[in-house]
N, C-alpha and C positions, 0 to 999 in steps of 0.2 A: 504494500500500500504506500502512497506516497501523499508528502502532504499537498494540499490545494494550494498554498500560496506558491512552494517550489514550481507545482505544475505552470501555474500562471505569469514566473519570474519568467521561465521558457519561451512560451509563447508570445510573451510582449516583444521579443527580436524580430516576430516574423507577423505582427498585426499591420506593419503598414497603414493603409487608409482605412483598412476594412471597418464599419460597423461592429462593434461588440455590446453583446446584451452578454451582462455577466454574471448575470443568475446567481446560485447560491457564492459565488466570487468573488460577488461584487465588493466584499467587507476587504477584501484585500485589493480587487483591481480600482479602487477610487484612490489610492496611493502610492499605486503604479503607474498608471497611465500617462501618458504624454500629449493625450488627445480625448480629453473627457467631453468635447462637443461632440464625438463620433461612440460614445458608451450611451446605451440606454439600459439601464439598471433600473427592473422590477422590483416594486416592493413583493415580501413573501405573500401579498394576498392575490399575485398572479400566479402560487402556485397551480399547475396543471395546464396553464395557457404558454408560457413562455416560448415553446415549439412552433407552435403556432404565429403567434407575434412577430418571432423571428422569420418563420419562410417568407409573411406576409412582406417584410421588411425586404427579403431575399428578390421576393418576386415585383418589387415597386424600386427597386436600385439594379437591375441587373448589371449593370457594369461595374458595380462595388460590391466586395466579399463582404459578408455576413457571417458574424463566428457567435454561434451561443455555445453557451457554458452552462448545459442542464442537471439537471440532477435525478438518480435515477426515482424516487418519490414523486419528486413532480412529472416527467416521463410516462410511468405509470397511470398517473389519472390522463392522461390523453394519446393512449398508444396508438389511439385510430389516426394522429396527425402522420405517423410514418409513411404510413404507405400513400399517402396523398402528396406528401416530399418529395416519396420515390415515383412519383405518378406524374409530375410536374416538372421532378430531376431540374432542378436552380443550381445551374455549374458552379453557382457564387454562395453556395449555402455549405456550412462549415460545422458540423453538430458533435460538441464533445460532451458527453456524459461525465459527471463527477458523481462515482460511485460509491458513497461510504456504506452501505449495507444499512442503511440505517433513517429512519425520520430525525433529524439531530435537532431540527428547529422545535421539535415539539418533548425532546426528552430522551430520546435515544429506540424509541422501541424499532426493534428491526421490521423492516421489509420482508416481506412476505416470501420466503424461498431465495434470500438473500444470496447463501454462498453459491446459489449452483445455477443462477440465469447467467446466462450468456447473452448480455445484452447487445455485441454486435452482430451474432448470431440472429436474434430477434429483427434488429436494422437490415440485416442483408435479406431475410424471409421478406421483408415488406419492399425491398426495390431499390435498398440502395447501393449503387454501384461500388463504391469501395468503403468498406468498413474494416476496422482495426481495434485490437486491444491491451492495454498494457498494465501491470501490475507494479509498476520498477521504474525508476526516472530518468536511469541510463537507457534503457529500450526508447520510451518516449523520446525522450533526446534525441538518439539517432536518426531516427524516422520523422520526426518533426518538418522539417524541413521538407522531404519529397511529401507528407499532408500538407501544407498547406499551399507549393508550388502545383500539384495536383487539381483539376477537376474536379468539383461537389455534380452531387451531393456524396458530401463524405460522412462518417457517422465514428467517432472516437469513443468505445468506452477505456474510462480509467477507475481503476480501485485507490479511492482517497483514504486517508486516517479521517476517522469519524472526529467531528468538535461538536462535541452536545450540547446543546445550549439550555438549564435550568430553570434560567429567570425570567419570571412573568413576560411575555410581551412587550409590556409599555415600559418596562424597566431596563432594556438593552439597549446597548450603545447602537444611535444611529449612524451608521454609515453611509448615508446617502444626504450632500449636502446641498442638493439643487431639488423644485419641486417639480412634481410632473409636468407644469407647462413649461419650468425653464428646461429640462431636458428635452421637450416637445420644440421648442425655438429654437436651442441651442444647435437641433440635430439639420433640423430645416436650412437654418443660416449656413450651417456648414457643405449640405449639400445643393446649396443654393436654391431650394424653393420658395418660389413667392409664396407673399405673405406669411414671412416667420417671423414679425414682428404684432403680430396678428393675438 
């Protein structure tokens, strides 16, 4: 298992322009990033949608990559978006699973048949062209590179260390310091759509 933030220190080499929606991530990629006009970061009560939101985003930019960073919890409440990904295949659609085995934002309780899905097994049954898995940050590492220089629709699961999170709700540290219209404008301006001052 590797941790989420090592996973995401990687990736930020090879995000370029692309769009990132950073999902369960996001507590670390708002302090990475170099281009948080181009992040749109869910709060957790888009659990189950984030998939979704992303292709849409995929398929309204096609000539800019699109990288979500899902979780396999949220995943699960909308397994029917897969094969609609793989049905549409967005060359520019980037999907990487962050797999703790686990609901972590609610307590820890595991996932339902945790240790033995094969979630990019499940990604390639529904359509999508290249799917990969990694357990280990040297492996990710190497391959990193040919993922993201590659054609989407790709579909990465990785096994994370689980960070459970205890405390009430309204008592966690927010990590999201724009609200949703300013990350709605910010994103606009950046890709130059009229009216994102709107």
């Amino acid at each position: 298992m590797m941790p989420m933030a090592d996973i995401l220190k990687l990736f930020k080499e090879y995000r370029g322009d692309a769009i990132v929606v950073p999902g369960k991530g996001a507590r670390y990629w708002v302090d990475m990033t170099t281009r948080p006009e181009l992040d749109v970061a869910l709060m957790p009560t888009a659990m189950g949608g984030r998939a979704a939101f992303a292709f849409g985003l995929a398929l309204a930019q096609p000539h800019r990559k699109v990288v979500l960073f899902d979780s396999e919890g949220d995943m699960m409440m909308g397994l029917n978006i897969l094969p609609t990904i793989a049905e549409h295949a967005p060359e520019n659609f980037y999907h990487f699973l962050l797999d703790n085995e686990c609901y972590a934002t609610t307590g820890g309780q595991p996932v339902p048949n945790a240790g033995k899905i094969a979630y990019d097994v499940v990604a390639r049954g529904a359509g999508y062209a290249r799917t990969f898995s990694y357990d280990n940050l040297e492996s990710f590492q190497i391959n990193l590179e040919r993922i993201m220089s590659g054609p989407g629709p790709v579909f990465v699961a990785l096994k994370i260390v689980p960070e459970i999170e205890n405390e009430p709700i309204g008592q966690r540290k927010r990590f999201s310091t724009r609200s949703r219209e300013q990350v709605r404008q910010d994103l606009w301006k950046a890709l130059g759509i009229a009216g994102c001052n709107q």
